[in-house]
Backbone as XML, in Angstrom:
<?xml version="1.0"?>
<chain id="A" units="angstrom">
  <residue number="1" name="UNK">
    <atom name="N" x="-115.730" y="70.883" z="30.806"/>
    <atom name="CA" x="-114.458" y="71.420" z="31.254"/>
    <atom name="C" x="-113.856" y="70.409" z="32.236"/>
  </residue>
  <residue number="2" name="UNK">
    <atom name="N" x="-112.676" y="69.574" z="31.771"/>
    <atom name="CA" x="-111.737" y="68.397" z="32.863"/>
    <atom name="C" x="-111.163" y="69.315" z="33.182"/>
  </residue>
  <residue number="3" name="UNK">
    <atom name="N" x="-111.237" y="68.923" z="34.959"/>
    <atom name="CA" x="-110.191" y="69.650" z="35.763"/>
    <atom name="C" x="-109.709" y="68.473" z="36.527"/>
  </residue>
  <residue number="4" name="UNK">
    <atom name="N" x="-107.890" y="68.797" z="36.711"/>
    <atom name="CA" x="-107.289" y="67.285" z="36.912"/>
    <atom name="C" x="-107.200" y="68.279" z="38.165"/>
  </residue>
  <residue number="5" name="UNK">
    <atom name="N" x="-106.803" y="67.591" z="39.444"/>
    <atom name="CA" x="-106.811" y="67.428" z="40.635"/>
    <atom name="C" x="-105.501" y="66.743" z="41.210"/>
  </residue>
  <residue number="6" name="UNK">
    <atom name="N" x="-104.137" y="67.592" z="41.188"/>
    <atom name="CA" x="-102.866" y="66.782" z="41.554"/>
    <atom name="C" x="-102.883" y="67.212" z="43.269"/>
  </residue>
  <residue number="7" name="UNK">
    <atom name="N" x="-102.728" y="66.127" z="43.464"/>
    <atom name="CA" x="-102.163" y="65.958" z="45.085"/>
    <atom name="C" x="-103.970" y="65.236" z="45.833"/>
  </residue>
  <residue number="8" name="UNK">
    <atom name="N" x="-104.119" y="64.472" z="45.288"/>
    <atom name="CA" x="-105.669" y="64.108" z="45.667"/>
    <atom name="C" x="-105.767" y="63.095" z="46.981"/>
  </residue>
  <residue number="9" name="UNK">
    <atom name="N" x="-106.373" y="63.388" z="47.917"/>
    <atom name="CA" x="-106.242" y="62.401" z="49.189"/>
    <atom name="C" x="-107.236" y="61.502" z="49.859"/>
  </residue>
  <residue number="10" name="UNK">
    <atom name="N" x="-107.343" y="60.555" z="49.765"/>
    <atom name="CA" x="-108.431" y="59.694" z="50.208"/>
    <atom name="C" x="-109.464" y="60.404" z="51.421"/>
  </residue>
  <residue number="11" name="UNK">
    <atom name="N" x="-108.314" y="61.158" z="52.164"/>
    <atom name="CA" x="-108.326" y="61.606" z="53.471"/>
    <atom name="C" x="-109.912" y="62.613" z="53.504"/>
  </residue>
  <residue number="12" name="UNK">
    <atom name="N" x="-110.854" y="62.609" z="53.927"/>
    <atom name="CA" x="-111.698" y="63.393" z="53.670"/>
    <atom name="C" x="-111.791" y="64.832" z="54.375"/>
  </residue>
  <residue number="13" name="UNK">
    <atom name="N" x="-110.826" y="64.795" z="55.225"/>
    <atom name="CA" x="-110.770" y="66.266" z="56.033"/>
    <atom name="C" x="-109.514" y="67.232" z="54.961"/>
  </residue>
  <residue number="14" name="UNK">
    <atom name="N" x="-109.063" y="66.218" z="54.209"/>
    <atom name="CA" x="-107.954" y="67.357" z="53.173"/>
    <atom name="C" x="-108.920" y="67.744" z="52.184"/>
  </residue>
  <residue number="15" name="UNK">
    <atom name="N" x="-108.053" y="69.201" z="51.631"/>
    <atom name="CA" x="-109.263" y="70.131" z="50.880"/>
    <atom name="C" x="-108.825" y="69.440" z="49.344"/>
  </residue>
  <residue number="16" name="UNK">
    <atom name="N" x="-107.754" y="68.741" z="49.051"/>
    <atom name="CA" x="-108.194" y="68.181" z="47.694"/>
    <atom name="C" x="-108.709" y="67.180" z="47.657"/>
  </residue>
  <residue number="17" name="UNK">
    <atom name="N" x="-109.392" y="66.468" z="48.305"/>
    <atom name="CA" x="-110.797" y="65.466" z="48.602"/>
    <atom name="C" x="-111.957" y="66.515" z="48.631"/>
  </residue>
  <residue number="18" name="UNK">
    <atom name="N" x="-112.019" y="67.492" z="49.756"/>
    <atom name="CA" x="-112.905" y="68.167" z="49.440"/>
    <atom name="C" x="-113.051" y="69.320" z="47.852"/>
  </residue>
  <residue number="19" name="UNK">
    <atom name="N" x="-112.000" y="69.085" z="47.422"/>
    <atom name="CA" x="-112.304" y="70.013" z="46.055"/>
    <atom name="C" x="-113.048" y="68.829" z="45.039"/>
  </residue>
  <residue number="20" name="UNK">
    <atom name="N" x="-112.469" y="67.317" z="44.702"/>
    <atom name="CA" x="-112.853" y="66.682" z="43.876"/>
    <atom name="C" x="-114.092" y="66.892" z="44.503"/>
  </residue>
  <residue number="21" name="UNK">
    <atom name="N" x="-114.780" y="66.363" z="45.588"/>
    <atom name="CA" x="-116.405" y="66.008" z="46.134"/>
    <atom name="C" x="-117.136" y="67.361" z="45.662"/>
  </residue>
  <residue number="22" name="UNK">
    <atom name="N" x="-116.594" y="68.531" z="45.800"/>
    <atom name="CA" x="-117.239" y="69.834" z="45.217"/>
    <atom name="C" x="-117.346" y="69.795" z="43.686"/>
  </residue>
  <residue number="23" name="UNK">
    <atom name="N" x="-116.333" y="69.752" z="42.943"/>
    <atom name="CA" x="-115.904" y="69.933" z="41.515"/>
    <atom name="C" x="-117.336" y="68.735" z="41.184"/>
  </residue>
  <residue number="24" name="UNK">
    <atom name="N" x="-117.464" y="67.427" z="41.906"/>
    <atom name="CA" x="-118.304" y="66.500" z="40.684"/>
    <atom name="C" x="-119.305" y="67.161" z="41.174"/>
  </residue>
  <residue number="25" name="UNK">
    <atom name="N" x="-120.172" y="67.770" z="42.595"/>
    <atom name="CA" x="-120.969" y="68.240" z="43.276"/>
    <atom name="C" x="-121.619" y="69.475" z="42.256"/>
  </residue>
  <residue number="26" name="UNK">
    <atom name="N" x="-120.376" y="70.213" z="41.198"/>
    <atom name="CA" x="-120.764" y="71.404" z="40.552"/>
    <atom name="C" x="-121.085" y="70.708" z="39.236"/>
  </residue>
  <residue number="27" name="UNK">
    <atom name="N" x="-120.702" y="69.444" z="38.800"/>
    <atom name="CA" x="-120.887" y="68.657" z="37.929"/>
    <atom name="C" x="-119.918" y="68.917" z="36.774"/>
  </residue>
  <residue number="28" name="UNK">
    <atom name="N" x="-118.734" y="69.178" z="37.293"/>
    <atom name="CA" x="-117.413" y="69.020" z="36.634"/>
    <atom name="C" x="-116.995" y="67.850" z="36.415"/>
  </residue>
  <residue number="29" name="UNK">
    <atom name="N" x="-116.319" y="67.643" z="34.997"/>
    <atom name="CA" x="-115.349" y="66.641" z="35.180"/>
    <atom name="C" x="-113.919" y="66.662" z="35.641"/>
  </residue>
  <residue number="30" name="UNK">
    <atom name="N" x="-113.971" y="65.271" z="36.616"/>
    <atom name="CA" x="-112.459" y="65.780" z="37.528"/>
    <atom name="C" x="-111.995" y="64.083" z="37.074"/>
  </residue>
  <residue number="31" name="UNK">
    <atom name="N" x="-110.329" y="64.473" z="37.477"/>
    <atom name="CA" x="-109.643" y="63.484" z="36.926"/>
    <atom name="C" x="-108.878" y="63.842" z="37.978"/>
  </residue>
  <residue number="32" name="UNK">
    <atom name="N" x="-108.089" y="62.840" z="38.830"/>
    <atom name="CA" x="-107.316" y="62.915" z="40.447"/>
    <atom name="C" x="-105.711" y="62.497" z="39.844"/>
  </residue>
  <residue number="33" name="UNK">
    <atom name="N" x="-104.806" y="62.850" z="40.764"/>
    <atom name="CA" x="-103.488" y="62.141" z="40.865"/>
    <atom name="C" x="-103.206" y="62.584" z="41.841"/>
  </residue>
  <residue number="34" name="UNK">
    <atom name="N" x="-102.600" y="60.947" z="42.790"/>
    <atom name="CA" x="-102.301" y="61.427" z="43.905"/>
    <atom name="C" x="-101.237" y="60.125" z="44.326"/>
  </residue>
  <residue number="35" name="UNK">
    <atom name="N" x="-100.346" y="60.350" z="45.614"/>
    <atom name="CA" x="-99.795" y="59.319" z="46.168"/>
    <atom name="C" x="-99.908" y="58.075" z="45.943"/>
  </residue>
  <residue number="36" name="UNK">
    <atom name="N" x="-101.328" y="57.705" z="45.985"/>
    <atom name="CA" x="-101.564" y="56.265" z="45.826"/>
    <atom name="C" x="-102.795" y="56.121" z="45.475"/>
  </residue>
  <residue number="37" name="UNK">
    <atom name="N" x="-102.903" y="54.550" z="44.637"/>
    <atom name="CA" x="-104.695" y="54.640" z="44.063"/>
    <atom name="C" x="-104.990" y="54.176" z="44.797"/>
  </residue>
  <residue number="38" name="UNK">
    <atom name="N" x="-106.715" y="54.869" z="44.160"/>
    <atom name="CA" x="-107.843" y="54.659" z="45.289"/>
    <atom name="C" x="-108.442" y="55.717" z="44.974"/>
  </residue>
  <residue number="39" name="UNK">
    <atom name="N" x="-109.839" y="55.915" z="45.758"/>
    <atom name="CA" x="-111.326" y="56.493" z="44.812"/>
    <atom name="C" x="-111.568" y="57.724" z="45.899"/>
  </residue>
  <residue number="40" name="UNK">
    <atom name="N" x="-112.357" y="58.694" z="45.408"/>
    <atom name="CA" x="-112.720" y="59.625" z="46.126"/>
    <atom name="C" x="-113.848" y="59.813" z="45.275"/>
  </residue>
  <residue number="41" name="UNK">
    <atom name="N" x="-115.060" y="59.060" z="45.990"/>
    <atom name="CA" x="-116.516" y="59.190" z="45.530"/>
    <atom name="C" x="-116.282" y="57.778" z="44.598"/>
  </residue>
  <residue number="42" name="UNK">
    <atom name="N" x="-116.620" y="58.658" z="42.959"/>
    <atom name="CA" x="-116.381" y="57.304" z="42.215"/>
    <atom name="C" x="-115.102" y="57.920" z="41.018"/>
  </residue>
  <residue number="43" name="UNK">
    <atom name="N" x="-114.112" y="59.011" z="41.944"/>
    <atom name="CA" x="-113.252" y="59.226" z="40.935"/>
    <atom name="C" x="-112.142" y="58.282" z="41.111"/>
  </residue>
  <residue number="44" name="UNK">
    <atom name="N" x="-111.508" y="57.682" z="40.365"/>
    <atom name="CA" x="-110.539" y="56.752" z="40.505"/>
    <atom name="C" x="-109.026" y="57.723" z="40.404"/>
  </residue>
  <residue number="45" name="UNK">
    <atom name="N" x="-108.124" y="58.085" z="41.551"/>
    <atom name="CA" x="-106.834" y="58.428" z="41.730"/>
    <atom name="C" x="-105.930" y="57.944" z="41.472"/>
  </residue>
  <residue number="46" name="UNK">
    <atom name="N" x="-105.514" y="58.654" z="40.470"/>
    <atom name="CA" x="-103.806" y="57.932" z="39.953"/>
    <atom name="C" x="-102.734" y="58.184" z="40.301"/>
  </residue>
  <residue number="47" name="UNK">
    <atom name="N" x="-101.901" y="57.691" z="39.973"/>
    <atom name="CA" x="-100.438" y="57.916" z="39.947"/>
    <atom name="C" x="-99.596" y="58.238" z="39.421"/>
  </residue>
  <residue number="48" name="UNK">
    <atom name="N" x="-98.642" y="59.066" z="39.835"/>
    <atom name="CA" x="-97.656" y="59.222" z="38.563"/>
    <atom name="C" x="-97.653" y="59.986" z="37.634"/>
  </residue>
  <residue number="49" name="UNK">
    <atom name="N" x="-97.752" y="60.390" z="36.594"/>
    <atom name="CA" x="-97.805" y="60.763" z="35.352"/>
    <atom name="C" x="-99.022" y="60.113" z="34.009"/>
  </residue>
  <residue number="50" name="UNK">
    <atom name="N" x="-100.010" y="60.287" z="34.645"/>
    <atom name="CA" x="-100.730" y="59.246" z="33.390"/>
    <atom name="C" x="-100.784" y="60.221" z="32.142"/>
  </residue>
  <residue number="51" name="UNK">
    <atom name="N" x="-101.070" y="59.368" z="30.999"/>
    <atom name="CA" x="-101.407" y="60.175" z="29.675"/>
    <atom name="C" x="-102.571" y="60.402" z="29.755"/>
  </residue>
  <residue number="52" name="UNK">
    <atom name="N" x="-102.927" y="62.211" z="29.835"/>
    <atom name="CA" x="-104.597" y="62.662" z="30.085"/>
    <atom name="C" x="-104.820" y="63.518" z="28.506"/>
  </residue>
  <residue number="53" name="UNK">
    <atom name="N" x="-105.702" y="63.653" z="28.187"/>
    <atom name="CA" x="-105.872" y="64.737" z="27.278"/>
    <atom name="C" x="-107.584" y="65.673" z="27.998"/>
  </residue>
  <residue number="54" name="UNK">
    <atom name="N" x="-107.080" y="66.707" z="26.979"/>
    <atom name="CA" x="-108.636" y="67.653" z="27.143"/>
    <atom name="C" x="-108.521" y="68.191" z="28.285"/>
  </residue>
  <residue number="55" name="UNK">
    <atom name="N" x="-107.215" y="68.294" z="28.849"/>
    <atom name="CA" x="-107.610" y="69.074" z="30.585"/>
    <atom name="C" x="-107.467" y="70.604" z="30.694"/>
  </residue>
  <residue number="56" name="UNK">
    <atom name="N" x="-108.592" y="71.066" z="30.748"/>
    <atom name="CA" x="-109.024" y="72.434" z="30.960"/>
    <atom name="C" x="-108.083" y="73.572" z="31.969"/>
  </residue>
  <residue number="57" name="UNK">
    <atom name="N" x="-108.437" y="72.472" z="33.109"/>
    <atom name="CA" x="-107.790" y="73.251" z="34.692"/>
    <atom name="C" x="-107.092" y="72.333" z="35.475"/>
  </residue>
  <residue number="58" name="UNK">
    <atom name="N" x="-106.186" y="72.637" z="35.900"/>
    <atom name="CA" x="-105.037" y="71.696" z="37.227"/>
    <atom name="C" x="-105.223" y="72.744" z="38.065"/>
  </residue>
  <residue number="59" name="UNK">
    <atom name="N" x="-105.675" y="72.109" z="39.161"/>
    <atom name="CA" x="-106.019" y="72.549" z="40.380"/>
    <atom name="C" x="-104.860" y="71.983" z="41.408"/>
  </residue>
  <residue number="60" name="UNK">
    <atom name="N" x="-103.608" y="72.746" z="41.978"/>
    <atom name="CA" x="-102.928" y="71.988" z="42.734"/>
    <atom name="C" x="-103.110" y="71.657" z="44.496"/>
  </residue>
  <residue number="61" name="UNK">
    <atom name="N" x="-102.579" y="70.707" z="44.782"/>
    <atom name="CA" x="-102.953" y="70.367" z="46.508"/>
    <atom name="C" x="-101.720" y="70.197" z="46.740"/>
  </residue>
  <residue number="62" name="UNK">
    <atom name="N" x="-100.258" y="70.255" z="45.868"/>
    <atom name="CA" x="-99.245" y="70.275" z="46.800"/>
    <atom name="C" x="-98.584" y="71.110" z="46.599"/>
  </residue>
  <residue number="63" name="UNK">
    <atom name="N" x="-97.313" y="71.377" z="47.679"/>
    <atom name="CA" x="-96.545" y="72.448" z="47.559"/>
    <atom name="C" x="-95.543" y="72.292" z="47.030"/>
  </residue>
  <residue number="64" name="UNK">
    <atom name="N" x="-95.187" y="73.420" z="46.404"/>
    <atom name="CA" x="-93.659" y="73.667" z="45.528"/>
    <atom name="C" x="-92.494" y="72.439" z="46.189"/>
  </residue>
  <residue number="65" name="UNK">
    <atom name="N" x="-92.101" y="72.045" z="46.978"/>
    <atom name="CA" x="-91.200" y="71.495" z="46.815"/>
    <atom name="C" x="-91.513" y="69.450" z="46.594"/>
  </residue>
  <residue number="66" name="UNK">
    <atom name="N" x="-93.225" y="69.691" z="46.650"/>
    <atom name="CA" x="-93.113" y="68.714" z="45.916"/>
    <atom name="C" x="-94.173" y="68.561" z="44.764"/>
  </residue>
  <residue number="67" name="UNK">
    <atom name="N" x="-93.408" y="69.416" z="44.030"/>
    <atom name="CA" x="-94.182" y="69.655" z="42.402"/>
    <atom name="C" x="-92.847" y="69.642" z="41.797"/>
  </residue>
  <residue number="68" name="UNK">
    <atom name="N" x="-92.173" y="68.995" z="41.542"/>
    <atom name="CA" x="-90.607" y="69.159" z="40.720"/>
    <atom name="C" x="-91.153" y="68.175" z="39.864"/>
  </residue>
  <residue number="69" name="UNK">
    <atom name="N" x="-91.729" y="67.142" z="40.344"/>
    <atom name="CA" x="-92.036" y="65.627" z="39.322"/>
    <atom name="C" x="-93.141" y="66.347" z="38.368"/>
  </residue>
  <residue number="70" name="UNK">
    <atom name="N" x="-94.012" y="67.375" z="38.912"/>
    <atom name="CA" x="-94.845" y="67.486" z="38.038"/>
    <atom name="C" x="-94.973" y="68.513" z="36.899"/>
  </residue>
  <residue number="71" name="UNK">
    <atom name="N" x="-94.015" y="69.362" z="37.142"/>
    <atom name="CA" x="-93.875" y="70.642" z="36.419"/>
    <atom name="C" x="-93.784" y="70.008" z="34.735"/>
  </residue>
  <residue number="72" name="UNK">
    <atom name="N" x="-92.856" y="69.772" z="34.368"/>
    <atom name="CA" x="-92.985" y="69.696" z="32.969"/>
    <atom name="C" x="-94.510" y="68.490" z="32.253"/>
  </residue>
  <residue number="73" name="UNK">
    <atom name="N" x="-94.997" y="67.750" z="33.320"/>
    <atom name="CA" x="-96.166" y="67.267" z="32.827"/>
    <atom name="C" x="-97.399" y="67.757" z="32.643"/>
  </residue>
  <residue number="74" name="UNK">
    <atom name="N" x="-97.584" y="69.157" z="33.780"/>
    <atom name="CA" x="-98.294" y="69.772" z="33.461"/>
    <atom name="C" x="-98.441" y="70.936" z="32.515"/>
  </residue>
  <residue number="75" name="UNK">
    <atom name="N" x="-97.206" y="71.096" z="32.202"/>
    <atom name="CA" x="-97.410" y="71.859" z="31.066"/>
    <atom name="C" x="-97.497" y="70.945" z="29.448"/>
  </residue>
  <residue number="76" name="UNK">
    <atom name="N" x="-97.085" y="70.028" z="29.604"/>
    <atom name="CA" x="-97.226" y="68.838" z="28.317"/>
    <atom name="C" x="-98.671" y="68.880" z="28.278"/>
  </residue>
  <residue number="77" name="UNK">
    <atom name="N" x="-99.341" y="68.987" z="29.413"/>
    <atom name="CA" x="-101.686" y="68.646" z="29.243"/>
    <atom name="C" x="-101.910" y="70.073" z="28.547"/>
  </residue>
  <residue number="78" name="UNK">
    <atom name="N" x="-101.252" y="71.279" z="28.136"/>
    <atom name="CA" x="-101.468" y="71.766" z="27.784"/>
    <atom name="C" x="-102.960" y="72.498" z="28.584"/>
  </residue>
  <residue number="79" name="UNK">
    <atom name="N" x="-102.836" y="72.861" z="29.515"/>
    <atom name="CA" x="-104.114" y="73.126" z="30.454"/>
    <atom name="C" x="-104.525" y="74.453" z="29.844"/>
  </residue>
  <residue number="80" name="UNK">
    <atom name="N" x="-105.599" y="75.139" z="29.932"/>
    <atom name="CA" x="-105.958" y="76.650" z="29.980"/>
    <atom name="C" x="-105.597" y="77.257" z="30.885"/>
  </residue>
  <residue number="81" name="UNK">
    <atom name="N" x="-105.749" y="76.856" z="32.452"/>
    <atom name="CA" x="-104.966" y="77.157" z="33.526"/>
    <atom name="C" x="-104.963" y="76.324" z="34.530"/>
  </residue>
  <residue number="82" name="UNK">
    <atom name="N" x="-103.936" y="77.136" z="35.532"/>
    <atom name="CA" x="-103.433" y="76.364" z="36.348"/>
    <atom name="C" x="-103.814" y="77.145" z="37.549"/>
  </residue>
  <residue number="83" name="UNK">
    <atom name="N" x="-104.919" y="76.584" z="38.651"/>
    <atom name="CA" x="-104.826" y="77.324" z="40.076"/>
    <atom name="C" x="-104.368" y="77.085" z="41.206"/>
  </residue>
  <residue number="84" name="UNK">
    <atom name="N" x="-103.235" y="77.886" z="42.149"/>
    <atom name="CA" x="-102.594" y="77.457" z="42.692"/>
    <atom name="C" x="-103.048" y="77.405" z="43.811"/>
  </residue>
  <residue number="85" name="UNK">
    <atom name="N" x="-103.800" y="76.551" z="44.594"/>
    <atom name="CA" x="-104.330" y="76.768" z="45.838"/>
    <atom name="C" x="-103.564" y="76.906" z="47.088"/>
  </residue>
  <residue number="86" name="UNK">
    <atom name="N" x="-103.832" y="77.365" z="48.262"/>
    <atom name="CA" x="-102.920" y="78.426" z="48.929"/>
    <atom name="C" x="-101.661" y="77.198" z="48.998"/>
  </residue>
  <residue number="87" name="UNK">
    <atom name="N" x="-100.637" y="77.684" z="49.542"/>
    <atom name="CA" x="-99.447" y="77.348" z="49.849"/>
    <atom name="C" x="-98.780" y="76.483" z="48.501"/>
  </residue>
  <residue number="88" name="UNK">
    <atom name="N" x="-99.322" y="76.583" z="47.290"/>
    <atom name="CA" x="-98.727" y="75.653" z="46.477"/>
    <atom name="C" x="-98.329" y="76.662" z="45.048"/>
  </residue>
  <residue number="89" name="UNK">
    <atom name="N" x="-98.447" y="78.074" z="45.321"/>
    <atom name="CA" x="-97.956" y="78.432" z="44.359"/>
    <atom name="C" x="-95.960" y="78.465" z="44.314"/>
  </residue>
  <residue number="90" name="UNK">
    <atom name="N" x="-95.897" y="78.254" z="42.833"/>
    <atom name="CA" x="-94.570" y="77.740" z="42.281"/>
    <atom name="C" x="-94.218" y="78.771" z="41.437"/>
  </residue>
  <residue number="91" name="UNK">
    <atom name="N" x="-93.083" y="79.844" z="41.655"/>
    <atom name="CA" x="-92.668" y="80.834" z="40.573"/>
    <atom name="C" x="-92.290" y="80.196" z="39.113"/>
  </residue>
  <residue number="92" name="UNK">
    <atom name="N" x="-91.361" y="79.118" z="39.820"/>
    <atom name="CA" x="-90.866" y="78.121" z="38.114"/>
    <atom name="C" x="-91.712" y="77.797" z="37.756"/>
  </residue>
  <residue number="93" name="UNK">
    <atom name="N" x="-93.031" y="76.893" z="38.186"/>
    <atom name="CA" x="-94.245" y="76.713" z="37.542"/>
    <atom name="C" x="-94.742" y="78.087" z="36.701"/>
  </residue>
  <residue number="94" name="UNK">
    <atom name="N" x="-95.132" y="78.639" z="37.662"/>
    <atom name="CA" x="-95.790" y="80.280" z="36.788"/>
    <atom name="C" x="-95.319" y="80.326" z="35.492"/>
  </residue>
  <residue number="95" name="UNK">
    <atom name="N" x="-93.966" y="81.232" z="35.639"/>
    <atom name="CA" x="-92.850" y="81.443" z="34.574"/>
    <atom name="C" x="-93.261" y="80.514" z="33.366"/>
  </residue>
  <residue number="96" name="UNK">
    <atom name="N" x="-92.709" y="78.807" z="33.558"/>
    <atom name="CA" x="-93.115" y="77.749" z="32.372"/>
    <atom name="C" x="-94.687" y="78.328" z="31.640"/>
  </residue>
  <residue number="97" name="UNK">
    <atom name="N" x="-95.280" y="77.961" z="32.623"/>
    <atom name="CA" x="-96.679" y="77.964" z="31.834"/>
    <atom name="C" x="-97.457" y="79.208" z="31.045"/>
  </residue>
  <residue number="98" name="UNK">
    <atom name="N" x="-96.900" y="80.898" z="32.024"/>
    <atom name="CA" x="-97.187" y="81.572" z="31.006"/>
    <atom name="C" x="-96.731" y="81.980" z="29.972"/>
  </residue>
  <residue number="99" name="UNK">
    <atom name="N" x="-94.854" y="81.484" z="29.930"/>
    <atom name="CA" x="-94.405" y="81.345" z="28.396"/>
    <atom name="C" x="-95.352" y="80.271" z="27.702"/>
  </residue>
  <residue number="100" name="UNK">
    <atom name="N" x="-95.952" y="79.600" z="28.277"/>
    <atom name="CA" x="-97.014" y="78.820" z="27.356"/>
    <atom name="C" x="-97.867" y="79.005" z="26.734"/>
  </residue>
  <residue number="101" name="UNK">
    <atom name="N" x="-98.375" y="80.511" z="27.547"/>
    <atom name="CA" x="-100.077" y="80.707" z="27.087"/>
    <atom name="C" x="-100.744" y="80.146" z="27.968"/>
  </residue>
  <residue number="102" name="UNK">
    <atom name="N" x="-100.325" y="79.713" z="29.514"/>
    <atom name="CA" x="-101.422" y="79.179" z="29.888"/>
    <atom name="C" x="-101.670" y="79.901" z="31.321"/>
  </residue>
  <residue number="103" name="UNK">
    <atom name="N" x="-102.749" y="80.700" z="31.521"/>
    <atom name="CA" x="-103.681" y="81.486" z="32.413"/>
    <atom name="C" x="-103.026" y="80.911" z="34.108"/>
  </residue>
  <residue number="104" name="UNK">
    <atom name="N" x="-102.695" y="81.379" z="35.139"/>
    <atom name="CA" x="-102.224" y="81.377" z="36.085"/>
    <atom name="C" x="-103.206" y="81.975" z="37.593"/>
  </residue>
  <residue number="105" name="UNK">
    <atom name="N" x="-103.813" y="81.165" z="38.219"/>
    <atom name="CA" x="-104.634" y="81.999" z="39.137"/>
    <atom name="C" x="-103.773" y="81.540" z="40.613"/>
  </residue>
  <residue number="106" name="UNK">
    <atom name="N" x="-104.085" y="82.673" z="41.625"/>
    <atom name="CA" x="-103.397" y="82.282" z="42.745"/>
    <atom name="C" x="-104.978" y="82.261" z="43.611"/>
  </residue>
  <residue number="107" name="UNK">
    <atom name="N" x="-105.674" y="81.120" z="43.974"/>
    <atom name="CA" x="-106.879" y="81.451" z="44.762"/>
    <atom name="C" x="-107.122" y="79.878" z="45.361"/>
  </residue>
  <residue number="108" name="UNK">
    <atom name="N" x="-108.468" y="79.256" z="45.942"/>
    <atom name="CA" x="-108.903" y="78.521" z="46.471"/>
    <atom name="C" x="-109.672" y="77.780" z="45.471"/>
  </residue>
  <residue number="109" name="UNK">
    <atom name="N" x="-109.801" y="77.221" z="44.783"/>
    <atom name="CA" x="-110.698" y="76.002" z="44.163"/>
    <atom name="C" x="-112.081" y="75.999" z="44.678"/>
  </residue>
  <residue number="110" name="UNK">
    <atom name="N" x="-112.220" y="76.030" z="45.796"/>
    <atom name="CA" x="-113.228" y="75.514" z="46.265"/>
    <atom name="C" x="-114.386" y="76.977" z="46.673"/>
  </residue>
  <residue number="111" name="UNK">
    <atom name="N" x="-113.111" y="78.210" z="46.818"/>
    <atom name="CA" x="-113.842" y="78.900" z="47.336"/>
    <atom name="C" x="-114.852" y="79.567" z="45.955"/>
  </residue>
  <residue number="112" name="UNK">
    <atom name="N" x="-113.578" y="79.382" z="44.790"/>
    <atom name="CA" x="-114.261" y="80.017" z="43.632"/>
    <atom name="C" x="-115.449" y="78.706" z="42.793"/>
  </residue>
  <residue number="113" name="UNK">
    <atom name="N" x="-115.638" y="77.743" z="43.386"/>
    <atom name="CA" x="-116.967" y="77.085" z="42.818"/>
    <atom name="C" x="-117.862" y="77.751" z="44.221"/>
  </residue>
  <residue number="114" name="UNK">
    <atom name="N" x="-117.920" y="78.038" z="44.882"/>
    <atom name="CA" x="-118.974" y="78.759" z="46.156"/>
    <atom name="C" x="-119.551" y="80.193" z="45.232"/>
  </residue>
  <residue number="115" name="UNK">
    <atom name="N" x="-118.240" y="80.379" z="45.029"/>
    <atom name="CA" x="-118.350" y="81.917" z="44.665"/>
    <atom name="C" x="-118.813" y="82.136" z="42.769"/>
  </residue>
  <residue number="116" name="UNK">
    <atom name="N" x="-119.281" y="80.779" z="42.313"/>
    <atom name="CA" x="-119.297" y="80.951" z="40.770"/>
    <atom name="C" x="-118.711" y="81.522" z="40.279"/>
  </residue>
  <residue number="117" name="UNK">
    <atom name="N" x="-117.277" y="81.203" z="40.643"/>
    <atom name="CA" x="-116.098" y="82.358" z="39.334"/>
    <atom name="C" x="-114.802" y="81.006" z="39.098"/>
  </residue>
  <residue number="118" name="UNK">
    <atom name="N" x="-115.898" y="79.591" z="39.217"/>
    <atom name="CA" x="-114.506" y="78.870" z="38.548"/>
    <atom name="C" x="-114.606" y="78.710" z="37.113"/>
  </residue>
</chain>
């Protein structure tokens, strides 16, 4: 199960550093995009828009007003779902993706690999 990881931060006190270090920790595959490249562990962080396939789950780290670039790409990965970790849930996101078919959670990433319900 790839779970991509948008808003990913070198920074190790931010929780989407700490979600990738958990996610490979649970022995997920994670795939990052973030501001700028550069590695968190030995995941390599991208930029931009890359062409991904097979991605299961998008786990977000930023907030609605800066997810405008990403909205229609994440629904192009065709994800199973999308979890919005706190402060980053997006109604226009929602809306898009479950006309998609694609599963919508409002929770913590990190708390639900603690809690075995990712």
């Amino acid at each position: 199960m790839k779970t991509l990881v948008i808003g990913a931060s070198p920074n190790p006190l931010r929780y989407s550093n700490k979600a990738v270090k958990h996610l490979i920790a649970y022995e997920k595959e994670v795939v990052a995009i973030g501001k700028r490249e550069t590695t968190i562990g030995d995941v390599e962080v991208l930029t931009g828009t890359p062409p991904l396939k097979d991605i299961h789950t998008v786990t977000l780290y930023v907030g609605p007003a800066n997810q405008e670039d990403y909205l229609d790409y994440i629904i192009s990965l065709r994800p199973k779902r999308i979890i919005f970790n706190p402060g980053t849930y997006n109604r226009v996101l929602e809306e898009k993706a479950i006309q998609d078919g694609i599963e919508c959670i409002e929770d913590c990433t990190l708390v639900m690999l603690n809690m075995e319900t990712f």
